[in-house]
N, C-alpha and C positions, 0 to 999 in steps of 0.2 A: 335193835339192829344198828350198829354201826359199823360202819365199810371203812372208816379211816385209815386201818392200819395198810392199806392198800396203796396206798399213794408210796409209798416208799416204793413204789411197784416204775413210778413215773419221774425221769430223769428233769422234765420242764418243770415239774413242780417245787423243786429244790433250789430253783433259782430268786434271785432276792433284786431289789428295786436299789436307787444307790441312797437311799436312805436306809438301807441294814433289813427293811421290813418284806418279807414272803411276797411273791406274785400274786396274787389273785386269778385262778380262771374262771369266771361268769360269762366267758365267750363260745361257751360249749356249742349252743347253738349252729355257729360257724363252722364248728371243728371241732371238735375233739383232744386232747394232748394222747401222747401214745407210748404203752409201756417198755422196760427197755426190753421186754422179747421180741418187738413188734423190731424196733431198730436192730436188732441183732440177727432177724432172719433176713429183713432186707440185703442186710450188709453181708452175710454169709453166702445170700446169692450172687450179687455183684462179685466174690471175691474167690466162690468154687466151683459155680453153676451158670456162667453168666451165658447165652448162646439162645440161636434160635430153637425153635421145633421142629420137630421131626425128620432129624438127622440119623446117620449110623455112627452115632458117636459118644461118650459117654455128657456131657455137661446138655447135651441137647437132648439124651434120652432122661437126664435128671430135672429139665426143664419140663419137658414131657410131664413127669411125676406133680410138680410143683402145681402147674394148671390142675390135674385130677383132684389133688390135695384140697387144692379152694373150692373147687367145685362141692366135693362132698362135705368140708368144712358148710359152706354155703347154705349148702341145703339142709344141713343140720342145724342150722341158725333158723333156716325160715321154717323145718317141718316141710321141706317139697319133696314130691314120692321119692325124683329121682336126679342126682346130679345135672344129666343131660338138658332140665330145665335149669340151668342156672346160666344168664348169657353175661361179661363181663364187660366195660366199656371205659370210656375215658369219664363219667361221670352222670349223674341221672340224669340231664339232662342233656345231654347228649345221645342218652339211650334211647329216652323220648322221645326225642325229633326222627330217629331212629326208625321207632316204631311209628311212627304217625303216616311218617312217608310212607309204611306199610300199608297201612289202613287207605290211605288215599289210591289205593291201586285197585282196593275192595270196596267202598263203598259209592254211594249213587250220589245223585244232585235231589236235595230233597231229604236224605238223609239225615240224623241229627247226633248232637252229640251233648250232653249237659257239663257244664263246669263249674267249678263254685266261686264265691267270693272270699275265701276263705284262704284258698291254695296260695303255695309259692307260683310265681311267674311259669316255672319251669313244667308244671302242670296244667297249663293255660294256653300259654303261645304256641305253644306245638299241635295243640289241636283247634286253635284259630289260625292256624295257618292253611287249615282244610276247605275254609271258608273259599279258597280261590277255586276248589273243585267241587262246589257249589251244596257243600255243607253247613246245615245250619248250628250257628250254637246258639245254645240254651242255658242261662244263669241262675246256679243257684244261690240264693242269697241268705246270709246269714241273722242270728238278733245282734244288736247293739250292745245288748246290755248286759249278755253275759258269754256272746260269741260263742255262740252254738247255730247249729246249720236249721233252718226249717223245715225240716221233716214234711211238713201240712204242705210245703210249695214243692217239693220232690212229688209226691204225690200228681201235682196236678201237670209236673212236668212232664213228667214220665209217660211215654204212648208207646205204639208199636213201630212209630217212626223211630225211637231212639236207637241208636245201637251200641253206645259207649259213656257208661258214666266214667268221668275224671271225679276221682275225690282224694285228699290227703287224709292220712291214717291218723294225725295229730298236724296243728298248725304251728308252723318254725316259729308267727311271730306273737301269736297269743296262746298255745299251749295247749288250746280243745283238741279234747282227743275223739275222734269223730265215733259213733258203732259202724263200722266196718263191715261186720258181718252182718249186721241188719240192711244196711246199705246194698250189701252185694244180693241178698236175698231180694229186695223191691228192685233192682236191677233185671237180674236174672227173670223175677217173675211179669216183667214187662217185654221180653226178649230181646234185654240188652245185653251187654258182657260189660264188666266194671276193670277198670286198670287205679291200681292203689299208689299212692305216692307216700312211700312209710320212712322216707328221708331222715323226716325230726324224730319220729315216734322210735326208732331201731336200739336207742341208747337207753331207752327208758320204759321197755316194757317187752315183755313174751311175743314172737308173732306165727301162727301159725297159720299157712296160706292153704294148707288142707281145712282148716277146721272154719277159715273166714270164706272159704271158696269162694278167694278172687281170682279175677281170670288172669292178671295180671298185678306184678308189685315192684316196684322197685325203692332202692334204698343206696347209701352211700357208703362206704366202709371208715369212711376220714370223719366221720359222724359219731363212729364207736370205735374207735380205738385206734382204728388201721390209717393206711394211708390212702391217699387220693386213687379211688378208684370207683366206680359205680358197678350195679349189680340189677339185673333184671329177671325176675320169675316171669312165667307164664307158664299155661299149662298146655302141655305136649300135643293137641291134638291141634290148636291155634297155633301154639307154633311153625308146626308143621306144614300148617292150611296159610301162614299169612308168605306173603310174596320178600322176597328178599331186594336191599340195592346192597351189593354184592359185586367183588371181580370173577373174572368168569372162571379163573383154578378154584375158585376155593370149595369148601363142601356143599352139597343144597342140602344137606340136612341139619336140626338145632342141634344143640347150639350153635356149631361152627358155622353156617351160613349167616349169624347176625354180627360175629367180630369181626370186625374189619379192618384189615392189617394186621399187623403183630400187638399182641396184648403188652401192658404193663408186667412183665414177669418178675421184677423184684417187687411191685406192687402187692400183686399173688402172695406172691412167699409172706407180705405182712399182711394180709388179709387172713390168711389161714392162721397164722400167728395170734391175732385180737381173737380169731373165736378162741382160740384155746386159754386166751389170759381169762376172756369172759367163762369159757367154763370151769375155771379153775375159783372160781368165783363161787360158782355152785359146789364146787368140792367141796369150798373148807365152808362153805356158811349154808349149806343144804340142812344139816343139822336142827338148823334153828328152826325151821319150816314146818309146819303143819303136813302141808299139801304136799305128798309125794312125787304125783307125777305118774303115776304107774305106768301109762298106757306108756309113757319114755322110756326109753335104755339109752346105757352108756351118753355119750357125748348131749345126745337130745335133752335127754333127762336132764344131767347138769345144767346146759345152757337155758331150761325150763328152770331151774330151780335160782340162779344165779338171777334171771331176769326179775323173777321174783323179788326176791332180795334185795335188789338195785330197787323198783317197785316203793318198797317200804321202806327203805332210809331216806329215798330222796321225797318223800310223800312227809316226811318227818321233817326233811330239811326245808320244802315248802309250806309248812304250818309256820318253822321260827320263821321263816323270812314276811310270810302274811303278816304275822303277829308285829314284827319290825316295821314294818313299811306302814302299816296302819296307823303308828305312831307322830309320824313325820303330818306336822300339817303343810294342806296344799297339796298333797302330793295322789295320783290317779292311779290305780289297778287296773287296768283293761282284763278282760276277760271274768274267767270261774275265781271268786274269792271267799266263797264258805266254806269252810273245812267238809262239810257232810261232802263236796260233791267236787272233793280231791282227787278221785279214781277216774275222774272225768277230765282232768288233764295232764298236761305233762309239767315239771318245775319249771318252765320259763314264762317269763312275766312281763308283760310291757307293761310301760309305766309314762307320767310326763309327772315333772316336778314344778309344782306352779305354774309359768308362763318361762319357764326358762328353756330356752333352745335344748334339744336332747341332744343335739354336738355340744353343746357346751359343756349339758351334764357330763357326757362320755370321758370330754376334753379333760375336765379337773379328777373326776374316777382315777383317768389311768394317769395323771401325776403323783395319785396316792397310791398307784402299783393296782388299782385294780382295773378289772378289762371287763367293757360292758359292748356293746354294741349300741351304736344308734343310725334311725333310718326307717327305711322302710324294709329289706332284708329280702328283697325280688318278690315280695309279698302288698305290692303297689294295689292291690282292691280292698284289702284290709285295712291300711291306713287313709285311704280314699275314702270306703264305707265310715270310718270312725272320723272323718273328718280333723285328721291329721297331718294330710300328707303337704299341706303347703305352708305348714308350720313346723316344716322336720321331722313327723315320724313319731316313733317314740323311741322312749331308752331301754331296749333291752337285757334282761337279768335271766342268766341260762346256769341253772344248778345238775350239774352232773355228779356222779357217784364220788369223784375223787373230793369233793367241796366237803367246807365243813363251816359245824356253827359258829366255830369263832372268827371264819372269815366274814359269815353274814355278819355277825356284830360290826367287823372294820367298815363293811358296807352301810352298816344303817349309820354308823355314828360318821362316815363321811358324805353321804347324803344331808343329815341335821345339819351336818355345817356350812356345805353348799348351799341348803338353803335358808341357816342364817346369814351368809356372807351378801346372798343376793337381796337382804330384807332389811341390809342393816343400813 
């Protein structure tokens, strides 16, 4: 499988460093770069459609259109029954607090909630913030040594007091891709409701929220493709049942009672935009695939097949980079690093190179055009847990579909020399 011919797809990626040499993106993570359909729907908004909703008039009955458009775009990304669960927001975490406020209107003093060590910040503080209405939280804590979640302490946490696990679907800053579905099953069968945080996980693999039956998910669209906008599933009858903070025109029914104000509408327009680049993905490379997909049609189906295929090129692109990075003495993998138990995470990699600061790592990277992240990544119990955080973090290395092998090469062979410069 290779996706490279695809990048001709992406206008940032043509851009060069002022030494003549390509950009590097390994800051996927972060964000995403975004195709030029993505820029060209935005901008066709602003330029033929730009207005509010629910006007008598033509640009605001076409905005109208543009919202429906994401929505079922949307839902065709996650597999949710039905548009009307898809809520839109300024970003996941915003959604979050969102909802939590919600939950805080429903739940008792004594009540509990479990959250892991594993999550971004954005999955955590928002339901430590319920602690003021005399909610408990409960930590799940993960291994050290190959940054997978403890199952065996889920188990003992779990009662009839819980009522919400928090888990992430995949970790932004080590890569474990969490079972989900398993997860939501020991949830469920404790009589709790699970809310998913698939932020990292949306760029790099299938997510079907019928078939994980979680009660809720959210994800980011600046993640995969699109532009800065967040996205929240839930399933329609919580929806329904959870309390809104809300002005008092707007709808009480979902979605519309959870947006608040006026949406991002050129956002929209490239949101709908990235699924259609993503399934256009499964168009041309569904071929190669085994797996058909049957139980999918049309758009579904593709966007099943395309997910795939991103799946096994960037599972190819994380073996060369393993096999590189291994090379380099001194230098730490955190997380899953045997190939058998690659499907268990996603391509990002933290790393620390000898004792050298990961800003500094980052610092010299991006003199060499390439872009890594360093830090902790609002993922502060992670690099706590791994006892990193008061020495910077680590370096993070985020391989997305657009990446390729000879960029990792630039990458290992500017790592070597970093850390011969610092040795010599």
């Amino acid at each position: 499988m290779d996706l490279s011919k695809l990048r001709e797809q992406f206008p940032a990626l043509q851009q060069r460093n002022s030494q003549g040499l390509p950009l590097v993106y390994f800051d996927g993570p972060g964000g995403t770069q975004v195709p030029q359909r993505v820029i060209d729907a935005m901008t066709n908004y602003l330029v033929s459609m730009n207005a509010n909703t629910g006007g008598q008039f033509l640009t605001s009955q076409k905005t109208d259109e543009i919202i429906r458009a994401a929505r079922v775009a949307m839902a065709d990304f996650l597999n949710a029954p039905s548009p009307e669960q898809i809520i839109f927001g300024a970003n996941m975490t915003t959604l979050t607090f969102l909802l939590s406020r919600s939950f805080a209107k429903i739940l008792l003093p004594g009540d509990e909630i479990i959250v892991t060590r594993l999550d971004h910040d954005a999955n955590i503080s928002p339901w430590l913030a319920l602690q003021e209405n005399g909610v408990i939280i409960r930590w799940l804590d993960f291994r050290t040594d190959d940054c997978t979640l403890d199952l065996a302490m889920l188990e003992k946490l779990l009662s009839r007091r819980t009522k919400l696990l928090a888990v992430g679907y995949a970790s932004n800053a080590v890569g474990t891709i969490n079972d989900v579905k398993r997860l939501a099953k020991m949830a469920h069968d404790a009589g709790a409701l699970i809310f998913v945080d698939a932020v990292h996980y949306a760029p790099h693999g299938p997510i079907d929220v019928q078939d994980i039956d979680c009660d809720f998910l959210v994800c980011s669209a600046y993640k995969f493709f699109g532009p800065h906008l967040g996205v929240l599933y839930g399933k329609k009858d919580l929806l329904e049942k959870l309390p809104p903070y809300k002005v008092r025109p707007q709808e009480t029914s979902a979605p519309d009672k959870f947006e608040t104000g006026t949406l991002n509408h050129e956002g929209l327009a490239g949101t709908a935009a990235a699924i259609e680049y993503l399934a256009s993905i499964g168009k041309s490379y569904g071929h190669h695939l085994q797996e058909t997909f049957g139980q999918f049609h049309d758009r579904r189906r593709d966007l099943k097949l395309a997910m795939q295929a991103i799946q096994i090129y960037e599972r190819q692109l994380s073996q060369y980079l393993v096999a590189g990075l291994k090379t380099i003495p001194g230098l730490k993998i955190y997380g899953i690093t045997e190939e058998k138990s690659f499907a268990h995470r996603t391509p990002t990699f933290a790393i620390r190179l000898a004792d050298l600061p990961p800003k500094e790592v980052a610092r010299r990277l991006g003199e060499r055009g390439i872009f890594v992240w360093d830090g902790n990544f609002f993922a502060v119990e992670v690099t706590t847990r791994l006892g990193v955080e008061e020495n910077g973090g680590v370096v993070r290395i985020g391989l997305i579909h657009y990446n390729t092998m000879e960029e990792i090469d630039r990458l290992i062979a500017a790592l070597r020399e970093i850390a011969n410069l610092f040795n010599s």
